[in-house]
Structure formats: structure tokens, C-alpha cells
N, C-alpha and C positions, 0 to 999 in steps of 0.2 A: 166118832170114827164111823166111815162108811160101811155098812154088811153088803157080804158078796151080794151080787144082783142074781134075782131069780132069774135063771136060764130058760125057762118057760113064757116069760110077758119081756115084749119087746125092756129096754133099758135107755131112759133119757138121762143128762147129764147137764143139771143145770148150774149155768156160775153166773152168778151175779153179787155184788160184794154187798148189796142189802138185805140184812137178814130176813125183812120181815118179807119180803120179795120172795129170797128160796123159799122159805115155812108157807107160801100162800101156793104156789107151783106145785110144791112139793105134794102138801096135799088135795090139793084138787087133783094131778096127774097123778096119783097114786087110785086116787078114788076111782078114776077111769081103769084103769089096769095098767098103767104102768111102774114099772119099780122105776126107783127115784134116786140118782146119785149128786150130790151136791156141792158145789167149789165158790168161795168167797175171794178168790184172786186168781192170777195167771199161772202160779208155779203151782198150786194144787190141784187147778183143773187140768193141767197137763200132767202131773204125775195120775188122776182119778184115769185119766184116759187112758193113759200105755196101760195103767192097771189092770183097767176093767171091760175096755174096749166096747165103750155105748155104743148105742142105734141110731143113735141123735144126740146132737149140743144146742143147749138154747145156750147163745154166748152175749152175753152184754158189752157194750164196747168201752165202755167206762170202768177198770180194772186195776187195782192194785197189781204191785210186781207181775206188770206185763199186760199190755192193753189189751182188748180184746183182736184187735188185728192180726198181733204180733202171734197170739193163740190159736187162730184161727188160720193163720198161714201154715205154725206149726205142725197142727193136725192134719193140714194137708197134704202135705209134704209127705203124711206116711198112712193114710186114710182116708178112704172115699164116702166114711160113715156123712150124713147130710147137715150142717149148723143153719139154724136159723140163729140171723145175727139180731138182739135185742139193743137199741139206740132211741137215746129221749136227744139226738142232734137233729136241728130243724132244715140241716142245708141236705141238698138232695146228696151233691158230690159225695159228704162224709158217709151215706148210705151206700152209694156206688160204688162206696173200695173195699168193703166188707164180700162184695159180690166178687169184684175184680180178684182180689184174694182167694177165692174160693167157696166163700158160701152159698148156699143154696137158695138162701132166701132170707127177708128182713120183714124185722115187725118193729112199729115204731112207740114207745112208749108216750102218753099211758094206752095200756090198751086192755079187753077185755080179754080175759082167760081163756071164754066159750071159744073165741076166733084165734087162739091160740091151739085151743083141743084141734080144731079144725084144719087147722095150716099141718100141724104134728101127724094127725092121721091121713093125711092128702099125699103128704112127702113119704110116710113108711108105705103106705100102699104102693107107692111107685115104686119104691126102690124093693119091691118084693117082686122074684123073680115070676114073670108071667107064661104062662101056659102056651106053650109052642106047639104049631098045627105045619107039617112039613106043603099042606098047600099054601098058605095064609104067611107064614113066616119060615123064609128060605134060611136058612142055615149062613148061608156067605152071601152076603148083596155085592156086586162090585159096580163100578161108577167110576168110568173111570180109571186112573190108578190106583183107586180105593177098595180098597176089599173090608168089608166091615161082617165080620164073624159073628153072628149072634148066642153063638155058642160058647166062644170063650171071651167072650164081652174085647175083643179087640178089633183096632184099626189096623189098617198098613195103607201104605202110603209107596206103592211101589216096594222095595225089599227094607224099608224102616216102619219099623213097629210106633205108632203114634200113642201116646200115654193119656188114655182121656181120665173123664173124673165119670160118675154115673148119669150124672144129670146132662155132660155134655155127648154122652156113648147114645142117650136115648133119644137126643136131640137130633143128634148125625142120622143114625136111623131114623127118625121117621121122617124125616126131609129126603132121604134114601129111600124110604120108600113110595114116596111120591112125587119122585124127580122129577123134574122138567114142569111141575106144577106148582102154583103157588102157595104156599102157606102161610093163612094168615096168623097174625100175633093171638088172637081169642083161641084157632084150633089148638095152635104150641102151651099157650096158658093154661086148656085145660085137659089136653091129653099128656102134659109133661109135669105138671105142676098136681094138677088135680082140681084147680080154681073155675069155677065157673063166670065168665066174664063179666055176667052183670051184678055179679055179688063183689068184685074183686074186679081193678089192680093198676097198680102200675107196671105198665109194659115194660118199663125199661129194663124190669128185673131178665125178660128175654133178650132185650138186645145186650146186655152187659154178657148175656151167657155166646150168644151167637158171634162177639166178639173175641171170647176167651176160647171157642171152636177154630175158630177164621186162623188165630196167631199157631193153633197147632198144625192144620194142614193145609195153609194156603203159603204159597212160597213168595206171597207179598202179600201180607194183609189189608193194605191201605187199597189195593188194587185186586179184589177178590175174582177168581176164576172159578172157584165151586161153591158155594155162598152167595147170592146174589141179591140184594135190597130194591125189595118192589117198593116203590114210595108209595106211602098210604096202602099198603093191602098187609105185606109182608116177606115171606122170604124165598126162594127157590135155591135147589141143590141142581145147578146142571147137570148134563147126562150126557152131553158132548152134543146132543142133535139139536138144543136149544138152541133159539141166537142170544147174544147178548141182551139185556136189556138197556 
């Protein structure tokens, strides 16, 4: 049986259906400071979650009653908490719908713990709210039809409220704030992710994200007007005075 999580030290939520896998996670991420909650299939991790509402899910995609996909969708559906998704599949695709679903990010087994602690502390840094300077970070950026609130973590879209997830809110912003400029895929990696480029990565884990942004407020995704793909550098947020590329 799981003990309440100490409300004091962040709370991760690991399922994966081998045991000797949770007991290794388990306590090494304990040893760091996190409390530890544990799921061996899909219908326990999702009842641990509505339970206890982790900070993070390492989710494996290989899962008894209920795959990790199907998990990972669920929780999104009703939580913006961050999953990194755990897969020993060697096709790329199968890593990229774990993304497209929702997740924040993928670690590919086998893999070391140490670049596990790393990924885990990279992702809760981010998602911890930052320290707002009324010169430095405006309150409402608008672009546009776009008003993007940094206060109450919302879009609009003209009078429709757009529903982002955290990692795509932070994403809008800072292509928001550097409109009309290019951003390449290294600065988004590691001002969004927390990664340092030459330690880390596959890109695609940003374009999978800049695609799931594009489908919420572009009113043709295939044919983007505020998103723009710089080939070989990266990406631009129009501002209206830009030309096309």
C-alpha cells in the first residue's frame, strides 16, 4: 500500500510493471529527495494519480490493463502535471506518439538513472513558477489576435480561450517574446526543456511540441500563419510586420 506523499518534497509516480525496475527508481529517487509512489499496470497508476496528484509520471509504455499511451492520454485529459514517457521500442514513430499524446518527454530504455535524476530535475525546475519583473515580463503579451496572460497562465485567441498544457504555454511565450525573430531548436531545448544542447537530444521532441501548439491556434495547421519553420535554424512567432518566409 502506498503512504500519503510527503507534501513537503516534490512527489514522482513511477509505473512500470517490473518490479525490480520500480525498487531501483524508487530508491535512488528517494535518496535524492523525492517521495516515491509506485504503479505495476494502467488501472493503478491512474487510480495512485487521481489519489495523490504527483509532480511527475515516469510512465513506461509497455503496461498491463492499459498501455502506457492510453495512461498518458488519460492523465491529460485532466492534468498538466509533466510524464516522462519510459520505451525499450527502437522505432522513432512509437517514441513520437507518447509526445503527440501529451508527454513531456521520453527516455529510451536501457538507460542510466544519473540522466534520469537529470531529465526529472530539468522538467520540475521548469514547471516551477518563475519570478516575474513587471519590466522584463509584461503581464498580457498580445500578437496579434493572441493575448497570452502570463498571470493566469492563459491564451485567447481573439474571444476563444485556447487550452494549452504548460510545456506548450511556455513555448507560445517565449516565441512571444521574441517575435518576429528566429528561434533556434538549441535556445527552445534549453530554455524550455532545461537540456543543454551538446549534452542532449533529439530535436524532434520540440517539433512534436510546436506541432501540438500549431493545431491549437492556427486556424490551418498544415498552412501555418503564427508559427513559422525556418529550415535549418528554427522557428518564428509572427507579429504581423514580419514577411512570410
Amino acid at each position: 500500500m502506498s503512504k500519503p506523499p510527503d507534501q513537503s518534497r516534490p512527489t514522482i509516480l513511477i509505473v512500470d510493471d517490473e518490479t525490480s525496475i520500480r525498487s531501483v527508481l524508487a530508491t535512488r529517487l528517494g535518496m535524492v529527495g523525492y517521495e516515491v509512489l509506485t504503479a505495476g499496470d494502467g488501472e493503478t497508476a491512474l487510480d495512485i494519480f487521481h489519489n495523490s496528484a504527483p509532480d511527475l509520471v515516469i510512465l513506461d509504455v509497455m503496461l498491463p490493463k492499459g498501455d502506457g499511451y492510453s495512461v498518458c492520454k488519460a492523465i491529460r485529459s485532466v492534468s498538466d502535471a509533466p510524464i516522462i514517457m519510459v520505451t525499450a521500442l527502437a522505432n522513432l514513430a512509437d517514441r513520437i506518439t507518447g509526445l503527440e499524446l501529451g508527454a513531456d518527454d521520453y527516455i529510451v530504455k536501457p538507460f542510466s538513472v544519473k540522466e534520469l535524476e537529470a531529465r526529472i530535475s530539468s522538467i520540475l525546475r521548469r514547471f516551477q513558477p518563475s519570478p516575474r519583473s513587471a519590466l522584463t515580463s509584461p503581464k498580457v503579451m498580445c500578437v496579434r489576435e493572441l493575448q497570452i496572460n502570463d498571470d493566469k497562465r492563459q491564451v485567447y485567441k481573439g474571444e476563444q480561450l485556447i487550452c494549452l498544457t504548460e510545456i506548450e504555454f511556455k513555448l507560445l511565450k517565449l516565441l512571444a517574446h521574441r517575435s518576429g525573430a528566429v528561434v533556434s531548436r538549441d535556445i527552445l531545448l534549453e530554455e524550455i526543456w532545461g537540456y543543454r544542447p551538446r549534452d542532449f537530444f533529439d530535436t524532434r521532441v520540440i517539433d512534436v511540441h510546436v506541432s501540438r501548439l500549431r493545431n491549437k491556434i492556427e486556424t490551418d495547421p498544415k498552412n501555418p500563419e503564427y508559427i513559422l519553420t525556418v529550415r535549418g535554424e528554427g522557428y518564428t512567432l509572427l507579429d504581423g510586420d514580419s514577411e512570410d518566409e
